[in-house]
N, CA, C and O atoms as a printed pandas DataFrame, in Angstrom:
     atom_number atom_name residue_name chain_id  residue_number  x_coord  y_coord  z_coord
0              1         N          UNK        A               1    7.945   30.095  -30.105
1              2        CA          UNK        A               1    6.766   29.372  -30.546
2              3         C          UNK        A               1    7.144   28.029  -31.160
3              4         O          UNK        A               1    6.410   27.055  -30.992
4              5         N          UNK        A               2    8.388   27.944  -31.941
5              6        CA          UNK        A               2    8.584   26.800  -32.327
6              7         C          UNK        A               2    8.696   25.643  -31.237
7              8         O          UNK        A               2    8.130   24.583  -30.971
8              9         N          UNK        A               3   10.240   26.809  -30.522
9             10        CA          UNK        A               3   10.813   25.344  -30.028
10            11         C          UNK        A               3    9.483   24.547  -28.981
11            12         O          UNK        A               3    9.315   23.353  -28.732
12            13         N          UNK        A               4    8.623   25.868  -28.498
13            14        CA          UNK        A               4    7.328   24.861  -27.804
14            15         C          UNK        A               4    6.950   23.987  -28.393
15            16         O          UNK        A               4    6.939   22.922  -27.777
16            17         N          UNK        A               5    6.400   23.969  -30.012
17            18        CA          UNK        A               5    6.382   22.976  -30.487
18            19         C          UNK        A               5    6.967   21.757  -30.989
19            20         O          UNK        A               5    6.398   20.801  -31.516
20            21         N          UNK        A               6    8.125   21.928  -30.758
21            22        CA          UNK        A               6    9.132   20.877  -31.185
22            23         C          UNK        A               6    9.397   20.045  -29.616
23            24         O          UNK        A               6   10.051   19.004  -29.554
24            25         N          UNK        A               7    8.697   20.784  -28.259
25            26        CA          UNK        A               7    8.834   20.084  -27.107
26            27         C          UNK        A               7    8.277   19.387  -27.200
27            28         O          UNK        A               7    8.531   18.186  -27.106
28            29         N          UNK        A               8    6.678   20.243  -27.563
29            30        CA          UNK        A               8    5.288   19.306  -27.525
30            31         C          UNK        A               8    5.555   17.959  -28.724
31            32         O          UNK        A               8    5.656   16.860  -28.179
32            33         N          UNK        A               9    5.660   17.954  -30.068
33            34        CA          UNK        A               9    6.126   16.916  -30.381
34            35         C          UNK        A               9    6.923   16.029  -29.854
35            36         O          UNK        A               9    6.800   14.958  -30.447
36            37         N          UNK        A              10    7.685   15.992  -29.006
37            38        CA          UNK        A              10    8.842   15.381  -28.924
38            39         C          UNK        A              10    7.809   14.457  -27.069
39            40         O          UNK        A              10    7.995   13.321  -26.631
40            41         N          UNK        A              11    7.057   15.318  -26.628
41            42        CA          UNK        A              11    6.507   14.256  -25.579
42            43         C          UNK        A              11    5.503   13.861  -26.461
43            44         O          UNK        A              11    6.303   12.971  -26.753
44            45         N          UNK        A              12    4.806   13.705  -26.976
45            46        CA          UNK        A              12    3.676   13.543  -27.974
46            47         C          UNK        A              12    4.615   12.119  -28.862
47            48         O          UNK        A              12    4.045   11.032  -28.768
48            49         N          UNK        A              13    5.703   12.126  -29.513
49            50        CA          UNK        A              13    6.153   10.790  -30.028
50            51         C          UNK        A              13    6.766    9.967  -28.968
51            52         O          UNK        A              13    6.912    8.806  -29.352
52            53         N          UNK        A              14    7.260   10.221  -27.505
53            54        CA          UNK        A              14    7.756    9.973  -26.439
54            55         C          UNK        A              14    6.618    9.042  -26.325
55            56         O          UNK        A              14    6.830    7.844  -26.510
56            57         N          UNK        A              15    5.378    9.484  -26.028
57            58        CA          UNK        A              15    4.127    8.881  -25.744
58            59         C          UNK        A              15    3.911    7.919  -26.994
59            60         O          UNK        A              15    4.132    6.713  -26.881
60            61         N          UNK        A              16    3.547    8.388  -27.988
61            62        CA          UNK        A              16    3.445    7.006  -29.030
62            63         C          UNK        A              16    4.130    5.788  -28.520
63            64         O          UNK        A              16    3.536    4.943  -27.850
64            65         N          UNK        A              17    5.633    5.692  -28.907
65            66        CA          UNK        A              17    5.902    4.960  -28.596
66            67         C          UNK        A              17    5.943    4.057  -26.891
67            68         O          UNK        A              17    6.163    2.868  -26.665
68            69         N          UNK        A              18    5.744    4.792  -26.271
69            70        CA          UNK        A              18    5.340    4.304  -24.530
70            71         C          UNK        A              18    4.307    3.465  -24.747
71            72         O          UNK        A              18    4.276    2.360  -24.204
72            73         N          UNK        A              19    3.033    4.038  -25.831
73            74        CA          UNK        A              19    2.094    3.316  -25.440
74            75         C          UNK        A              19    1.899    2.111  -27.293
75            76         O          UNK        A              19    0.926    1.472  -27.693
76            77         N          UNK        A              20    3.042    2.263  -27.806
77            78        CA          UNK        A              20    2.710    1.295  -29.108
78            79         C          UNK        A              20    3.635    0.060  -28.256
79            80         O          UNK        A              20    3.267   -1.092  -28.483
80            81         N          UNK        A              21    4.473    0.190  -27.568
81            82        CA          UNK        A              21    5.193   -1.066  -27.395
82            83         C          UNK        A              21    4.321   -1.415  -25.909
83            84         O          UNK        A              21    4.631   -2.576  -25.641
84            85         N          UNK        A              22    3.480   -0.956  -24.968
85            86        CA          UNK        A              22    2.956   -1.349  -23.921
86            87         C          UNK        A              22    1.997   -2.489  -24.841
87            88         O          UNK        A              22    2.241   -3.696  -24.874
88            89         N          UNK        A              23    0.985   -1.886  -25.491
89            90        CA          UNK        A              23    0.225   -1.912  -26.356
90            91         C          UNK        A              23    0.616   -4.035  -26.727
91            92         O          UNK        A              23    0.155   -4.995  -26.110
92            93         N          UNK        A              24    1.468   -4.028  -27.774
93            94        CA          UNK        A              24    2.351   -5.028  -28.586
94            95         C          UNK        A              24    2.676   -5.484  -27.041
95            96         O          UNK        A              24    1.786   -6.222  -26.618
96            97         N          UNK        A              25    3.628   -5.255  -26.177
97            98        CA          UNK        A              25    3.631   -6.374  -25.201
98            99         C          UNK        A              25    2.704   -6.914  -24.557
99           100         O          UNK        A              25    2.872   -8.070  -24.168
100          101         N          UNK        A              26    1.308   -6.128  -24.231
101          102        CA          UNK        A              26    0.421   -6.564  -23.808
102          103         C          UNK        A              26   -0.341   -7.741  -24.263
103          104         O          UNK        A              26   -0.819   -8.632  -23.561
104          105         N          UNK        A              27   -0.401   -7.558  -26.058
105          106        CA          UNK        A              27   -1.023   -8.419  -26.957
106          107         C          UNK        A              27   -0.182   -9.698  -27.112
107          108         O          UNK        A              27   -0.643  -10.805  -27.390
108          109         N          UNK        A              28    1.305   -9.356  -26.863
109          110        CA          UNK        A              28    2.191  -10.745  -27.354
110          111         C          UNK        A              28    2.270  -11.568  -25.844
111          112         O          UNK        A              28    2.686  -12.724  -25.774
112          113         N          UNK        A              29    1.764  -10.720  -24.546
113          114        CA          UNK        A              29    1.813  -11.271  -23.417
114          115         C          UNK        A              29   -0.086  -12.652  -23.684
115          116         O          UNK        A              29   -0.247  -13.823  -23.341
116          117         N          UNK        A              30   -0.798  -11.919  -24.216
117          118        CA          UNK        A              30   -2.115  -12.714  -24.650
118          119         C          UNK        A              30   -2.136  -13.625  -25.362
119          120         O          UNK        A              30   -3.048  -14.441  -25.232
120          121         N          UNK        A              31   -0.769  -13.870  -26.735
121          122        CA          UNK        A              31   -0.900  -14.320  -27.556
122          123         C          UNK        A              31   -0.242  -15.714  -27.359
123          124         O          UNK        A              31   -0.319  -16.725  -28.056
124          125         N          UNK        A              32    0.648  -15.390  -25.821
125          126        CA          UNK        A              32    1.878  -16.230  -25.492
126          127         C          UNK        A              32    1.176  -17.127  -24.808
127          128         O          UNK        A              32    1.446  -18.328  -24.830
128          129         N          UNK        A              33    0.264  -16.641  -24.175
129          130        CA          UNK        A              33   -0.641  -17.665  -22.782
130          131         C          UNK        A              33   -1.725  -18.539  -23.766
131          132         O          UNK        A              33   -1.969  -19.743  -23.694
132          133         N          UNK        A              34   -2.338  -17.456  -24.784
133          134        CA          UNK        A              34   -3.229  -18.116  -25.620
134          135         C          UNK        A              34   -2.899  -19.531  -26.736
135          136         O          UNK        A              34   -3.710  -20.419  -27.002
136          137         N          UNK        A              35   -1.583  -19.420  -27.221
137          138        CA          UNK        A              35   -1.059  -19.707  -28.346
138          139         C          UNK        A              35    0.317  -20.826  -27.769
139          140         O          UNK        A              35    0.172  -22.000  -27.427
140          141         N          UNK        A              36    1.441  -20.145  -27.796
141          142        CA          UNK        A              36    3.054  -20.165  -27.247
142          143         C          UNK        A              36    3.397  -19.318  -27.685
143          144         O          UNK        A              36    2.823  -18.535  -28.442
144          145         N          UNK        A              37    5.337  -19.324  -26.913
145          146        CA          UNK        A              37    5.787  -18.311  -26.263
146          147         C          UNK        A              37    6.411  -17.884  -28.066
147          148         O          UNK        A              37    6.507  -16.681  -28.307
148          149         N          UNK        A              38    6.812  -18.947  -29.271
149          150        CA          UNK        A              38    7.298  -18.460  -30.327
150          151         C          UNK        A              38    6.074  -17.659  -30.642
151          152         O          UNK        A              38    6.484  -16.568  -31.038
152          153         N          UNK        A              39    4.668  -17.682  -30.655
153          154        CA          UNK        A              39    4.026  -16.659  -31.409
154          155         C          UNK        A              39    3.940  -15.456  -30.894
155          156         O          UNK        A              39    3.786  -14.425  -31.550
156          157         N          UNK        A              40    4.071  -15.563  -29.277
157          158        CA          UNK        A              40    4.222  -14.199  -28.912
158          159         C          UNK        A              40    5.778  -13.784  -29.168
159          160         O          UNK        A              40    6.001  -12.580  -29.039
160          161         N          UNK        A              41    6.602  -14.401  -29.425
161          162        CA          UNK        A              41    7.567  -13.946  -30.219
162          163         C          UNK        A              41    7.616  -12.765  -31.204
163          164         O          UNK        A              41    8.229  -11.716  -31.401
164          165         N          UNK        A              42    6.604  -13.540  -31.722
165          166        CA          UNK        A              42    6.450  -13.319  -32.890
166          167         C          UNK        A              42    5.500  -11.892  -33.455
167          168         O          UNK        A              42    5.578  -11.148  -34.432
168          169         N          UNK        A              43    4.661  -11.986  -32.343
169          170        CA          UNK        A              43    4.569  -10.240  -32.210
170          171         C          UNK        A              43    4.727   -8.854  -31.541
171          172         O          UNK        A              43    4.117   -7.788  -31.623
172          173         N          UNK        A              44    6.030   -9.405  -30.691
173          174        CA          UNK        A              44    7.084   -8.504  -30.588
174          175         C          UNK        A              44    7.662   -8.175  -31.765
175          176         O          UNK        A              44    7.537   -7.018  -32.165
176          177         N          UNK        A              45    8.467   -9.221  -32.599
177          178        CA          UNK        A              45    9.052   -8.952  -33.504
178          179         C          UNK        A              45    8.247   -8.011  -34.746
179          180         O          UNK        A              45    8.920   -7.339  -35.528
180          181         N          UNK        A              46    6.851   -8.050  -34.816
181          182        CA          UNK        A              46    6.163   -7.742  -35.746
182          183         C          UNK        A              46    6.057   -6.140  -34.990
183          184         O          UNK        A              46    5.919   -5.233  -35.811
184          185         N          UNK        A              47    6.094   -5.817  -33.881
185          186        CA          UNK        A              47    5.765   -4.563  -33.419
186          187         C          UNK        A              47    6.541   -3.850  -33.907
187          188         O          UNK        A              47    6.457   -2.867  -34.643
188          189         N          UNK        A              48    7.726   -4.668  -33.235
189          190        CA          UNK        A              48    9.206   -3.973  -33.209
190          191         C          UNK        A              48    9.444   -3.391  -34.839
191          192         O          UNK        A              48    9.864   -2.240  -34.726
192          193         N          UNK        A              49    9.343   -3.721  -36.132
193          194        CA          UNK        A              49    8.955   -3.284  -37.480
194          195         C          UNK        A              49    8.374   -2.100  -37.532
195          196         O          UNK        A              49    8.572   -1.519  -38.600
196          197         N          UNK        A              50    7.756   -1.558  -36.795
197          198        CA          UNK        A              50    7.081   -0.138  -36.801
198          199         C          UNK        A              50    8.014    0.380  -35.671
199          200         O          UNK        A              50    9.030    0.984  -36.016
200          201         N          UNK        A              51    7.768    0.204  -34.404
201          202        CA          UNK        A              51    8.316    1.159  -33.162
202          203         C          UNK        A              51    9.493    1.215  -33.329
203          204         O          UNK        A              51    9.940    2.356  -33.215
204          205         N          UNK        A              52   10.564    0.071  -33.670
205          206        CA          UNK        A              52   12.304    0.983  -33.871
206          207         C          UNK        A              52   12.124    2.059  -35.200
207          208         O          UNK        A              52   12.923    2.985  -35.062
208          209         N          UNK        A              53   11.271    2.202  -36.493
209          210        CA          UNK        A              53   11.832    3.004  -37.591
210          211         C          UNK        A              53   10.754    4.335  -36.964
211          212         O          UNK        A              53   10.873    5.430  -37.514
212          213         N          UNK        A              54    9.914    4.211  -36.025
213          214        CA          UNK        A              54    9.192    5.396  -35.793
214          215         C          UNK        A              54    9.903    6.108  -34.562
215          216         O          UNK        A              54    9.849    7.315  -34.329
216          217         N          UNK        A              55   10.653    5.046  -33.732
217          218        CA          UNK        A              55   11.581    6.141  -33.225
218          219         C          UNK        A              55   12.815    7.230  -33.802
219          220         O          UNK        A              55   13.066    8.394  -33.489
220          221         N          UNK        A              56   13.473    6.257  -34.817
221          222        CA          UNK        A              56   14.281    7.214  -35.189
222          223         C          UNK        A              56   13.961    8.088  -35.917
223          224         O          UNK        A              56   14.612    9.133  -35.891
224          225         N          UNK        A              57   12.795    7.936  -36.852
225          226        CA          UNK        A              57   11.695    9.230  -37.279
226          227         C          UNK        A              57   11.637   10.250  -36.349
227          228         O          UNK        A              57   12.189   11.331  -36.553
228          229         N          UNK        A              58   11.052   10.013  -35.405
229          230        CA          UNK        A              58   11.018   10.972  -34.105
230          231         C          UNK        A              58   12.281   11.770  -33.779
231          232         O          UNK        A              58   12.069   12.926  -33.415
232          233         N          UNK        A              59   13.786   11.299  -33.853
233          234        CA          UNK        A              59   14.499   11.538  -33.271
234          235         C          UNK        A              59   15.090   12.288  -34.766
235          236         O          UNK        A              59   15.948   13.136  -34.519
236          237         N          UNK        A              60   14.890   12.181  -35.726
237          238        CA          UNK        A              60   15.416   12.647  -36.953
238          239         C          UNK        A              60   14.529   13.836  -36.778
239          240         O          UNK        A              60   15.035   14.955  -36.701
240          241         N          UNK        A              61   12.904   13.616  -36.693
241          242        CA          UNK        A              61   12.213   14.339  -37.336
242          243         C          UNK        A              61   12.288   16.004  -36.679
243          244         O          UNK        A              61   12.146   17.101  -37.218
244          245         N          UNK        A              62   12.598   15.556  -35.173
245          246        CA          UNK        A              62   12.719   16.715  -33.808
246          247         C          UNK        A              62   13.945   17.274  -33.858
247          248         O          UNK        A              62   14.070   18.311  -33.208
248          249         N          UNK        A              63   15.125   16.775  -34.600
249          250        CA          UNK        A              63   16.619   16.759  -34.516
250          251         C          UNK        A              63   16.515   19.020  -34.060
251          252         O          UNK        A              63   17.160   19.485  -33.119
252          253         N          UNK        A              64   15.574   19.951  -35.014
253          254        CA          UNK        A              64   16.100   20.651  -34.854
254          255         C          UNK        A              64   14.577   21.871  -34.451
255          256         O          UNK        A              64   13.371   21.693  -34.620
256          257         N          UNK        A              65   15.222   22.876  -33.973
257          258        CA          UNK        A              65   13.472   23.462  -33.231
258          259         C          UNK        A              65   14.309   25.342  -33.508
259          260         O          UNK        A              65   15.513   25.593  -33.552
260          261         N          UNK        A              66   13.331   26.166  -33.622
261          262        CA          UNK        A              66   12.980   27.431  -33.498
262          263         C          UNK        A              66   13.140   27.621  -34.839
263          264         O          UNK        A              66   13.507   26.782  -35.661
264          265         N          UNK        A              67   12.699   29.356  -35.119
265          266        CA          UNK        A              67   12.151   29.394  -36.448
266          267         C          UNK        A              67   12.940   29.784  -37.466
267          268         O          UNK        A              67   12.560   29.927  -38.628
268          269         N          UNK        A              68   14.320   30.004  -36.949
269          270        CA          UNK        A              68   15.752   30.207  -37.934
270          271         C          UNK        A              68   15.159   29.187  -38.750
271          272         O          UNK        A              68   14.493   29.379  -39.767
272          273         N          UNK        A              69   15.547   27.735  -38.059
273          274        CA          UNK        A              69   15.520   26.278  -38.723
274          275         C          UNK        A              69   14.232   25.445  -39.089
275          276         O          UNK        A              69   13.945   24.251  -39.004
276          277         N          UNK        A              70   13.458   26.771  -39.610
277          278        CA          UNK        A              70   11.921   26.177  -40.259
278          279         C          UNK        A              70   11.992   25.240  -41.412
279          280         O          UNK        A              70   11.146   24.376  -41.643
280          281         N          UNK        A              71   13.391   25.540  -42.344
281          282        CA          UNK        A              71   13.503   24.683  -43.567
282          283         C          UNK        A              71   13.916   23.878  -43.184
283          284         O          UNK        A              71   14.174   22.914  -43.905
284          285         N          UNK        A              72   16.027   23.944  -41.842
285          286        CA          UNK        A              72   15.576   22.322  -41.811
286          287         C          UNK        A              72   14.988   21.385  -41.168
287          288         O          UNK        A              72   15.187   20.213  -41.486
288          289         N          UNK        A              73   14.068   21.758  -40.038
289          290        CA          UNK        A              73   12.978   21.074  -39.780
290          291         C          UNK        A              73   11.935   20.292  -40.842
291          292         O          UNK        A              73   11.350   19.212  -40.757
292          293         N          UNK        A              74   11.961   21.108  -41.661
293          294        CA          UNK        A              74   10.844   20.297  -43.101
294          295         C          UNK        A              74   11.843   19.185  -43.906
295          296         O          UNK        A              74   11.383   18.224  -44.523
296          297         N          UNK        A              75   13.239   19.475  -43.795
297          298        CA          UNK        A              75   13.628   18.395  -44.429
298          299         C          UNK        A              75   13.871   17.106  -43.649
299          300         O          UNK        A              75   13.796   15.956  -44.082
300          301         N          UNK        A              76   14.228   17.583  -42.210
301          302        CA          UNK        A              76   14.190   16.403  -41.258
302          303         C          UNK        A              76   12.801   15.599  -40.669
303          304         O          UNK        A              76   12.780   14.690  -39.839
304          305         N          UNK        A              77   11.736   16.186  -41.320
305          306        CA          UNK        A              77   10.411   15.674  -41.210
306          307         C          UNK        A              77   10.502   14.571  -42.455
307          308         O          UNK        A              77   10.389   13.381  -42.161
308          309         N          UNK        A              78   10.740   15.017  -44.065
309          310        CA          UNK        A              78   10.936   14.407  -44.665
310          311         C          UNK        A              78   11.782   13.031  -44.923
311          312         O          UNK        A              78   11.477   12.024  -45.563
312          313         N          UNK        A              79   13.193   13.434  -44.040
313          314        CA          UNK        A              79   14.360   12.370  -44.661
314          315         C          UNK        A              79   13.901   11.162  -43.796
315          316         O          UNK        A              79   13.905    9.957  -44.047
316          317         N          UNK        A              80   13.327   12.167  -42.213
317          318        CA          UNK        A              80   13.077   11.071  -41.114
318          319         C          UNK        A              80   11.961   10.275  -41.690
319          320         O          UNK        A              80   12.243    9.080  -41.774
320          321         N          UNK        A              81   11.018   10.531  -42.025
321          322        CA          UNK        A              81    9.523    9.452  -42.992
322          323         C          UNK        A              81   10.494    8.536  -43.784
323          324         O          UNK        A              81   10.447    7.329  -43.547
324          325         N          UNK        A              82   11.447    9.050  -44.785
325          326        CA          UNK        A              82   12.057    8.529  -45.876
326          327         C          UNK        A              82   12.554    7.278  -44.865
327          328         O          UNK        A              82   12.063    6.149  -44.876
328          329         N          UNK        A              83   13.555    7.701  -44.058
329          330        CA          UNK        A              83   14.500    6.401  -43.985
330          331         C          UNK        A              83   13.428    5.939  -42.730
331          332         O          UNK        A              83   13.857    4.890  -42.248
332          333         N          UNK        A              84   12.127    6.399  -42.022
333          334        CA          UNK        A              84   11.678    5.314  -41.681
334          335         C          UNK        A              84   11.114    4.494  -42.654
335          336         O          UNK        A              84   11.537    3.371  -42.379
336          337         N          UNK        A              85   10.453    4.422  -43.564
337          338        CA          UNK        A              85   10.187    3.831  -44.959
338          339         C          UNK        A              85   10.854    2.546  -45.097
339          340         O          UNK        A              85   10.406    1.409  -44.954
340          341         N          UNK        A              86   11.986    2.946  -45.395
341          342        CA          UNK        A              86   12.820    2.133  -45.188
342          343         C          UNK        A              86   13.845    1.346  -44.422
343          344         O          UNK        A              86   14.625    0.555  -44.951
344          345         N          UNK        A              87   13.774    1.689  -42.806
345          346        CA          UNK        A              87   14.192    0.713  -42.031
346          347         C          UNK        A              87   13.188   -0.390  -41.910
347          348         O          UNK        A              87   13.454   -1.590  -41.843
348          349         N          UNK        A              88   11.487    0.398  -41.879
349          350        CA          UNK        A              88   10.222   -0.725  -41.513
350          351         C          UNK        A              88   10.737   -2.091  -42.646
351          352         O          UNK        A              88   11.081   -3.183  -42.194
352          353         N          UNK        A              89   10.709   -1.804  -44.039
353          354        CA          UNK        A              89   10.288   -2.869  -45.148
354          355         C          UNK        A              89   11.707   -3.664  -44.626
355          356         O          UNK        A              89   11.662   -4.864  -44.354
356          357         N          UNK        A              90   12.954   -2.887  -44.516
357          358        CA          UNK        A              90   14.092   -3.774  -44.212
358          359         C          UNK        A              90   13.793   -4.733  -43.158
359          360         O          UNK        A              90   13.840   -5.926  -43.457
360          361         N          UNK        A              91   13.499   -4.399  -41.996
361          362        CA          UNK        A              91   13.252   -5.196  -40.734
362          363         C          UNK        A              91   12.431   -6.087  -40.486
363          364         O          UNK        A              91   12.532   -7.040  -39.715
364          365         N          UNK        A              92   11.370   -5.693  -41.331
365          366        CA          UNK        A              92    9.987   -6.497  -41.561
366          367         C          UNK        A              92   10.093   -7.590  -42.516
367          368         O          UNK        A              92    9.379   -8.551  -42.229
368          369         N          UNK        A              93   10.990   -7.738  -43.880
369          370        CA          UNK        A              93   11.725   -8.599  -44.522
370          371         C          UNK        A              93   12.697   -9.572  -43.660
371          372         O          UNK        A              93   12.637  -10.801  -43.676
372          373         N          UNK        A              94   13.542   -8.839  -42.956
373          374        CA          UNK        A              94   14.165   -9.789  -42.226
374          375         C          UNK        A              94   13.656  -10.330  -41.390
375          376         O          UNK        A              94   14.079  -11.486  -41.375
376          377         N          UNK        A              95   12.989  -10.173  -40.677
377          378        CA          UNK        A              95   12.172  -11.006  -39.677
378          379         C          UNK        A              95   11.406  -11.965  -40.034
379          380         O          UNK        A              95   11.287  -12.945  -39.299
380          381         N          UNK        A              96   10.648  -11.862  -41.383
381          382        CA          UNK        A              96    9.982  -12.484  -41.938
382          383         C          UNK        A              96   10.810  -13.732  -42.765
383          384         O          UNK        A              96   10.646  -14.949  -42.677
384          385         N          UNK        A              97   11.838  -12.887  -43.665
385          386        CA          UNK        A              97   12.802  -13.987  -43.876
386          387         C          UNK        A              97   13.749  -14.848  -43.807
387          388         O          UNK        A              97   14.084  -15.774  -44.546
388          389         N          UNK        A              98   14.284  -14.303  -42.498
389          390        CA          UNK        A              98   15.357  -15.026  -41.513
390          391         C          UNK        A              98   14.924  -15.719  -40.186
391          392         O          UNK        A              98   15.646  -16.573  -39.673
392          393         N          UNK        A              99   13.647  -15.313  -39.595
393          394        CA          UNK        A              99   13.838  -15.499  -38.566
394          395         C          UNK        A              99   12.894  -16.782  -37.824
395          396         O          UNK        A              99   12.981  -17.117  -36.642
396          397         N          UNK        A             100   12.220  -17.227  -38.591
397          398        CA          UNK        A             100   11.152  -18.791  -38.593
398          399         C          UNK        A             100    9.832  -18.298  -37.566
399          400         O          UNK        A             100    9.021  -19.088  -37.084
400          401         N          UNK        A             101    9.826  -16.720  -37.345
401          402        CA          UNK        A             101    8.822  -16.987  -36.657
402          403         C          UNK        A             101    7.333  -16.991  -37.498
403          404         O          UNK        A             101    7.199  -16.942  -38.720
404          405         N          UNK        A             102    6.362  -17.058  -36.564
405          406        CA          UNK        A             102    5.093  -17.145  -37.480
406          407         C          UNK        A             102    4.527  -16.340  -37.892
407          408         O          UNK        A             102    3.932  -15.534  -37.176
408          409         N          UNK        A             103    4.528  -16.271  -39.878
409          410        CA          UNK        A             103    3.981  -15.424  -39.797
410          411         C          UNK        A             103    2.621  -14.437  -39.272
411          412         O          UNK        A             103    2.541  -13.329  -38.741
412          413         N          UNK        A             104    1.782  -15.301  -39.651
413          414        CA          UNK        A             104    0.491  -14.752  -38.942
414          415         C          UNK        A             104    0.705  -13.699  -37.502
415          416         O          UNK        A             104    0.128  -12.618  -37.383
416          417         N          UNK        A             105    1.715  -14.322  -36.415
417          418        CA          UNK        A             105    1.570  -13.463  -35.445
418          419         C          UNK        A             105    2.721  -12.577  -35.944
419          420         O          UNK        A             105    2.240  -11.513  -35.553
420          421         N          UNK        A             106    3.750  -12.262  -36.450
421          422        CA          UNK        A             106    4.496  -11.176  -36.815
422          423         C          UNK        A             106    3.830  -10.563  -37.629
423          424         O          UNK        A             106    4.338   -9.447  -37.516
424          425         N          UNK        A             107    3.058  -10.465  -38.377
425          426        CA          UNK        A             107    1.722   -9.601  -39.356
426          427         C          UNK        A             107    0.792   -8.993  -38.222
427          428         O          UNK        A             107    0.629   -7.789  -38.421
428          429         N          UNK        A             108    0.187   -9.421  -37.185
429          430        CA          UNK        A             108   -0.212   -9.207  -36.273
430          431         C          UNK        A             108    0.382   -8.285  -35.183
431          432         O          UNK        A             108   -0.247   -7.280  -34.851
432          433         N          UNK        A             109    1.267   -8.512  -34.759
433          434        CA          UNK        A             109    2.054   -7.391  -34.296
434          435         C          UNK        A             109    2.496   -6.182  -34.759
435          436         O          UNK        A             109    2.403   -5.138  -34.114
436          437         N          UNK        A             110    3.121   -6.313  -36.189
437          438        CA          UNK        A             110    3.381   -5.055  -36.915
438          439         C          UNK        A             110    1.526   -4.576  -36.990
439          440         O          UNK        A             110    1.370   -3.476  -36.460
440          441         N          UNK        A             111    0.504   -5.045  -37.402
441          442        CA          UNK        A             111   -0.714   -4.273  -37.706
442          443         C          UNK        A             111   -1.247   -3.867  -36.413
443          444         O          UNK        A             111   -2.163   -3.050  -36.520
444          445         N          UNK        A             112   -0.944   -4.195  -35.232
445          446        CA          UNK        A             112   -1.310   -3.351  -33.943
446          447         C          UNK        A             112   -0.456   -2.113  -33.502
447          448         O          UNK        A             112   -0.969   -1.028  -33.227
448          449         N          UNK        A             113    1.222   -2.428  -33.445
449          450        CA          UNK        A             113    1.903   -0.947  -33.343
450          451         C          UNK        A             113    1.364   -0.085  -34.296
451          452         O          UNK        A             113    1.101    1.080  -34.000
452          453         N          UNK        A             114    1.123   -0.662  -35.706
453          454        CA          UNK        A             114    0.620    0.553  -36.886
454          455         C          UNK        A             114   -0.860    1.251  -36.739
455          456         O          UNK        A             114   -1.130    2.403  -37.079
456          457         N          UNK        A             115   -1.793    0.258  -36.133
457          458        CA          UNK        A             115   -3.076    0.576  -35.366
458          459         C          UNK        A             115   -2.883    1.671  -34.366
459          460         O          UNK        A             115   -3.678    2.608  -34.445
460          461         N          UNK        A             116   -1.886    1.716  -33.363
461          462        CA          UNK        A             116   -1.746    2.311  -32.359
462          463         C          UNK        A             116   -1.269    3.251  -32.892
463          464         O          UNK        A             116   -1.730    4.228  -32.303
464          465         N          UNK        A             117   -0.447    3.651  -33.862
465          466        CA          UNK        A             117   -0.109    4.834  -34.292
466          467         C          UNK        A             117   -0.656    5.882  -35.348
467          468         O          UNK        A             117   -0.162    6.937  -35.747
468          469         N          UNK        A             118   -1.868    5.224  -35.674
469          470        CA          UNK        A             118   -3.150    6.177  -36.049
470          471         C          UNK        A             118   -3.704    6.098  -35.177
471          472         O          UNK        A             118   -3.829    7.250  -34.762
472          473         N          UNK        A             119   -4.256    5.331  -34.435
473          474        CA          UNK        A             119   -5.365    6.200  -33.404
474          475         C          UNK        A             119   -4.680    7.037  -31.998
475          476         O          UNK        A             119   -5.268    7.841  -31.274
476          477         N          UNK        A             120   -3.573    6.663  -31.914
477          478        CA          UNK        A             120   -3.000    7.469  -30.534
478          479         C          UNK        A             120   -2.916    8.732  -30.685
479          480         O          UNK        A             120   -3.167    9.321  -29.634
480          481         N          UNK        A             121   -2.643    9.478  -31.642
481          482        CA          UNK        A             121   -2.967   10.971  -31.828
482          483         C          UNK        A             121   -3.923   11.755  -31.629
483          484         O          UNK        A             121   -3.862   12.946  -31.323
484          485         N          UNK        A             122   -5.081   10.930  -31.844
485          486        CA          UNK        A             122   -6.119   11.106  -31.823
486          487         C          UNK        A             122   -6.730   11.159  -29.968
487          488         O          UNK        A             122   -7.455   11.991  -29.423
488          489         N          UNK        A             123   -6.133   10.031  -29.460
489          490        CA          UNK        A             123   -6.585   10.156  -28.207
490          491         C          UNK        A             123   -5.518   11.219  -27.479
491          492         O          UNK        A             123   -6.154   11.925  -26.696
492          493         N          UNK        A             124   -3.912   11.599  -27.491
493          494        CA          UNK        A             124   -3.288   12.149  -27.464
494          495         C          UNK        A             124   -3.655   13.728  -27.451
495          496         O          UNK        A             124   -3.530   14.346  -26.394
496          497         N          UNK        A             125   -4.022   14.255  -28.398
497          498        CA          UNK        A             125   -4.249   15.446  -29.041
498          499         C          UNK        A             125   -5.779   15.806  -28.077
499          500         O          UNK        A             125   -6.051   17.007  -28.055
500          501         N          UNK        A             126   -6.652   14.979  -27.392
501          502        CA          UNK        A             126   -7.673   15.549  -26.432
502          503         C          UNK        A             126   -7.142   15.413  -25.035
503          504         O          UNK        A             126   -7.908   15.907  -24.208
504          505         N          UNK        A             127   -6.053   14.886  -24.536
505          506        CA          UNK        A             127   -5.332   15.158  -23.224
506          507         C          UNK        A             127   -4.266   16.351  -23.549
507          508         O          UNK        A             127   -3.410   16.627  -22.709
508          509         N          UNK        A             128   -4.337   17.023  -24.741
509          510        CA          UNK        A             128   -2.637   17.660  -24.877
510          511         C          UNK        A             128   -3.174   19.103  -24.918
511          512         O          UNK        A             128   -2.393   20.050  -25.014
């Protein structure tokens, strides 16, 4: 019963991210034609702030499946949130403070992958 569920999670964040970075390229492909190519830069880079620390969440969070390893599944749910926590603010700082792009569209990008990753569950969870 677990490890089914630790499958089903594991295509279920597979999918998040498929469709948070389609999502963000689609918008930075709009933003590039609308704007230029640094602002669509610029929300790639802002995506990318959510979708790299929510993958390795994913990959932390799934690390382990069946019901021996019910506890450490709960801690790898935990540590994985934790250090995504903190890869987002790291990456999202640096981009912001190293990297000259604009802010407005790197704020923009990070708030659409983060958009997409509350409502995709939602649409997710009625195909699943």
């Amino acid at each position: 019963m677990v490890t089914a569920l630790n499958s089903t999670g594991k295509t279920l964040a597979k999918r998040l991210l498929l469709t948070q970075t389609g999502i963000v390229m689609l918008v930075a492909v709009g933003v590039s034609l609308g704007l230029s190519l640094l602002h669509g830069l610029g929300v790639i880079a802002g995506g990318l702030a959510i979708i790299i620390p929510t993958a390795v969440f994913a990959w932390r969070a799934f690390a382990y499946s069946g019901a021996r390893s019910a506890q450490q599944i709960v801690k790898s749910f935990f540590a994985g949130e934790a250090l995504k926590m903190v890869l987002m603010t790291i990456i999202l700082a640096a981009i912001l403070g190293l990297s000259g792009l604009p802010k407005g569209a790197v704020f923009a990008g990070f708030i659409v992958a983060l958009a997409v990753q509350w409502l995709a569950p939602v649409l997710f969870l009625k195909s699943t």
